[in-house]
C-alpha positions in Angstrom: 46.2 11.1 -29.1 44.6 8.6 -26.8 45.9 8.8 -23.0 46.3 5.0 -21.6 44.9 6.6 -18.5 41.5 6.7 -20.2 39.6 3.5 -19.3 41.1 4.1 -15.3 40.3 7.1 -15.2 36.5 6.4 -16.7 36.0 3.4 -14.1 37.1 5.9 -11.3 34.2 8.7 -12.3 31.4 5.6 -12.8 32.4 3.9 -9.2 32.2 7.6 -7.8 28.6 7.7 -9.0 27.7 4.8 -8.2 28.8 5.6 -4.2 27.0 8.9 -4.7 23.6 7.3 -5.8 24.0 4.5 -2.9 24.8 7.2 -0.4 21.0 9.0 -1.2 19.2 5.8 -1.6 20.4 5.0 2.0 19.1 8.4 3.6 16.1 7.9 2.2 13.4 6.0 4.9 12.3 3.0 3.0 8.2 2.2 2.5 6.3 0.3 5.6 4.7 -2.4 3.8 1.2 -3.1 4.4 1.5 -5.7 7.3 3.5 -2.7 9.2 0.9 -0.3 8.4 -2.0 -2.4 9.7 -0.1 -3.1 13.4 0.5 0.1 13.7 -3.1 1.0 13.6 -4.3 -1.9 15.4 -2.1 -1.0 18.3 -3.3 2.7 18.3 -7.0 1.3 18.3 -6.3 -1.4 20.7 -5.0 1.6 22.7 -8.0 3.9 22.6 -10.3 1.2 23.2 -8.4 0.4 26.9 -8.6 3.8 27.4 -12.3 4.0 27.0 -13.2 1.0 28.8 -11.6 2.2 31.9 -12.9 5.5 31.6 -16.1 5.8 33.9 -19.5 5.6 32.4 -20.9 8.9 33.9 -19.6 11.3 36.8 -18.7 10.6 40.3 -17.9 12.9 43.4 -19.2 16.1 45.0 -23.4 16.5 43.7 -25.5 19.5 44.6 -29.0 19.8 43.5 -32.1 22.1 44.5 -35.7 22.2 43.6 -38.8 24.3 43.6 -42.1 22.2 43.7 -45.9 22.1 44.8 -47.2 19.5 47.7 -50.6 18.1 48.6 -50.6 15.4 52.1 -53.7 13.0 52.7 -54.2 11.4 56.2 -54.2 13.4 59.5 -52.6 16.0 61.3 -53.6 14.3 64.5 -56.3 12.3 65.9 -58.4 12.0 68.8 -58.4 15.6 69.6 -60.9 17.7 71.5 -63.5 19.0 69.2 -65.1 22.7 70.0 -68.1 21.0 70.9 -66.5 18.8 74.1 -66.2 15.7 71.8 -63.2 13.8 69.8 -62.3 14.5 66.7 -59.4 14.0 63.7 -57.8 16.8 62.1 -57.1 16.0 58.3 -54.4 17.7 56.3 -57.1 17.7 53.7 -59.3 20.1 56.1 -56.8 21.9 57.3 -54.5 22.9 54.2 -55.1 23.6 50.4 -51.3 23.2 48.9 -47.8 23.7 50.3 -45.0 24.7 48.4 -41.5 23.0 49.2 -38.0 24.0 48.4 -36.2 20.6 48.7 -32.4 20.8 48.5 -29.7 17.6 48.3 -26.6 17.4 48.8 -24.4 14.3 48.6 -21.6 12.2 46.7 -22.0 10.7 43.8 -19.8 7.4 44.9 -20.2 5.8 41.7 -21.7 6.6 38.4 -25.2 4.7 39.5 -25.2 5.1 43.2 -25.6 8.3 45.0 -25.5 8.9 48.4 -26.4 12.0 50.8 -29.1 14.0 52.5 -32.0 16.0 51.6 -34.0 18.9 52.9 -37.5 20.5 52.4 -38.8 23.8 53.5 -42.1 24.3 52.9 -45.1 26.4 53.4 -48.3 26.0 53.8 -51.7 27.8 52.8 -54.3 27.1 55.6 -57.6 26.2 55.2 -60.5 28.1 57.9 -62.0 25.0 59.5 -63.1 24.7 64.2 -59.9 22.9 65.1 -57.1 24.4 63.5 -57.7 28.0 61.8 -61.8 29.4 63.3 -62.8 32.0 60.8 -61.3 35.4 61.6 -57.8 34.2 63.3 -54.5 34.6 61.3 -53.3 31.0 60.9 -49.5 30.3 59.4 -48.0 27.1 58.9 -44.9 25.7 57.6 -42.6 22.7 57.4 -39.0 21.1 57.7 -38.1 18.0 56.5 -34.7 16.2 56.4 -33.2 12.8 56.2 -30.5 10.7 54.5 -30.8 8.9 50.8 -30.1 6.6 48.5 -30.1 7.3 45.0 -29.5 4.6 41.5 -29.4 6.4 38.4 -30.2 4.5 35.2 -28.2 6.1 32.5 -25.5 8.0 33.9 -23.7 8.8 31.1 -26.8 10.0 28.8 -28.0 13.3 27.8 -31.7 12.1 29.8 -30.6 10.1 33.5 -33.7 8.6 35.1 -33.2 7.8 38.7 -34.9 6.6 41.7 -34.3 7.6 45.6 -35.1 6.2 48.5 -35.1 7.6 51.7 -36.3 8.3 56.0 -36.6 11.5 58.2 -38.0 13.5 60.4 -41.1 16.0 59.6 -41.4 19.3 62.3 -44.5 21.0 61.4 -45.5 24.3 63.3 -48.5 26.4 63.3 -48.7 29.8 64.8 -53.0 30.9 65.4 -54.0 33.7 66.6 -57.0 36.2 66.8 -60.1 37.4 69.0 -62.7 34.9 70.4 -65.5 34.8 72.9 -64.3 32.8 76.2 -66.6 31.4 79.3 -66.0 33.3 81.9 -69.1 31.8 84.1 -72.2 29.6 82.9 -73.9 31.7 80.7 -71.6 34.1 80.7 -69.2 35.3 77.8 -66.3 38.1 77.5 -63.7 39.1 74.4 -60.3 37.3 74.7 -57.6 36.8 72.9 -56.0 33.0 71.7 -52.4 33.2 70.8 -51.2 29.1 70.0 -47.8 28.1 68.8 -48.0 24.3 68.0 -45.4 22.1 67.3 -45.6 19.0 65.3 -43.1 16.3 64.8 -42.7 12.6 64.1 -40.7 10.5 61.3 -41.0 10.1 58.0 -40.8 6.7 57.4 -40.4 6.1 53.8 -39.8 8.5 51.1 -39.7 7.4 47.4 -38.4 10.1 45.0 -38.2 10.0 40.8 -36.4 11.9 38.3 -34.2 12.5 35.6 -31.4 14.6 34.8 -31.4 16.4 31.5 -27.9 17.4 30.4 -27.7 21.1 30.1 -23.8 21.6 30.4 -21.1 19.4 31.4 -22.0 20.6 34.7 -25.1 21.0 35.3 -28.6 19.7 34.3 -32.3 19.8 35.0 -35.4 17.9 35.1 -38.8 16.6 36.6 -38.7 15.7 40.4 -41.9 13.4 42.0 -41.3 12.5 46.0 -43.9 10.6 47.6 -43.7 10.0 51.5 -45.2 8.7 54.4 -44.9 9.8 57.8 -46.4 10.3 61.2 -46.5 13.1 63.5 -46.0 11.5 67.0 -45.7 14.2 69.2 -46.9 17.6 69.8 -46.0 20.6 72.2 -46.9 24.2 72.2 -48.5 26.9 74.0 -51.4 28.6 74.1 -51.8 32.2 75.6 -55.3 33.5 76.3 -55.8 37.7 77.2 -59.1 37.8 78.5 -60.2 41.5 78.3 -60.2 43.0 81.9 -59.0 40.2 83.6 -55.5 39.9 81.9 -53.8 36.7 80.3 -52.6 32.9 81.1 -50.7 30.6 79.7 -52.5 26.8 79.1 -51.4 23.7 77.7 -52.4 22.2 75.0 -55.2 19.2 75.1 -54.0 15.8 74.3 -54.1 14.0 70.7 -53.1 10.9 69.3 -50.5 9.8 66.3 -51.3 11.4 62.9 -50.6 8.9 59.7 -50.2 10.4 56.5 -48.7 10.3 52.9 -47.2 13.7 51.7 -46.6 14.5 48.0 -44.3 16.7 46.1 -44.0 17.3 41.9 -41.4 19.5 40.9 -38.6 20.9 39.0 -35.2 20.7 40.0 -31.9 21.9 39.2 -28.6 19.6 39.4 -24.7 20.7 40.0 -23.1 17.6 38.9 -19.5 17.1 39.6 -16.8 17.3 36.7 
């Protein structure tokens, strides 16, 4: 037998799965349609690429670098000084050294990617060549050189794996010179005895222009190394020093050293150096 509760109680259990089936659907996170989608994106590109464009192009701040490197000058040491024979004479560089070896060293702030700014430094010794005016055959001759000045620096591609760049910058040269050995002096006309010349000389003037190239090879994020060419010139305007003679049996005296005029003269350096670039 049929209950008349039948059909109510069949329309109850369908509307209670209807509820149920609504209920899920509206849980459920519905599909971003394709316009959504492509916003979205765009906004997270549009993002990045603001990011990047404000993001330097290379590094800036603290820069170290330091270099090892072979030098040759042309010009003169001096000129106008007294030749062995009672005349004038110029000293060249040429004459008076084969090659020097310089160890430059820079330190500075990289202010922007491009533009660097700070100082540099050479050290440098020299090998001597025997010649009348500066080293006679049989003394001990030694020579070396500081250097130092402010620069400029513009690098081309900061932010590549090869940087070339170009420097410019001024100083000041001190060049000294330490001879010494056993001679023949004149005692009266005619008349020669041993002696001994001791001379510690002392040259110094500016450097007046000093072009420098190079480029940074990316080792690390840190650090990188490359070629280094400097080219200079400069002019020793003033000289001081002593010279002690020890004449043998008579005993020893101090003497000035004979006046000279301004040596002009281009230095040059080729090189490799080594770079600590900041983070």
């Amino acid at each position: 037998m049929t209950s008349k509760n039948a059909p109510f109680r069949w329309m109850l259990s369908l509307a209670a799965s209807l509820g149920i089936a609504t209920s899920a659907g509206a849980q459920e996170p519905e599909p971003q349609t394709e316009s959504e989608t492509t916003t979205t994106t765009t906004t997270k590109t549009t993002q990045q690429e603001l990011s990047e464009a404000m993001r330097p192009e290379g590094p800036t701040g603290l820069e170290f670098a330091v270099s090892g490197n072979v030098g040759f000058g042309l010009g003169y040491v001096y000129t106008n000084g007294q030749a062995p024979s009672g005349g004038l004479e110029d000293l060249k560089i040429t004459d008076s050294a084969k090659v020097s070896f310089p160890i430059i060293a820079e330190l500075g702030f990289r202010v922007t990617p491009r533009f660097y700014l700070g100082v540099w430094g050479s050290w440098e010794a020299v090998l001597t060549k025997t010649n009348d005016l500066s080293c006679p055959e049989g003394f001990d001759c030694s020579t070396y050189q500081w250097r130092v000045g402010p620069e400029v620096r513009y690098h081309l591609r900061p932010g590549a794996s090869f940087d070339p760049w170009i420097g410019l910058g001024v100083g000041l040269e001190i060049l000294k010179s330490h001879v010494e050995g056993d001679t023949q002096v004149q005692a009266a006309p005619g008349v020669f005895v041993p002696a001994n010349v001791d001379t510690h000389v002392t040259d110094r003037g500016p450097t007046i222009a000093r072009l420098s190239l190079g480029g940074d090879v990316r080792v690390t994020r840190a650090l990188s190394v490359g070629p280094i060419i400097t080219a200079s010139v400069g002019q020793y305007t003033v000289r001081t020093g002593t010279q002690t003679v020890d004449i043998t049996g008579v005993g020893s005296r101090d003497q000035g050293l004979t006046p000279v005029d301004d040596g002009f003269h281009a230095l040059f350096t080729l090189g490799i150096r080594i770079a600590v670039l900041p983070m």
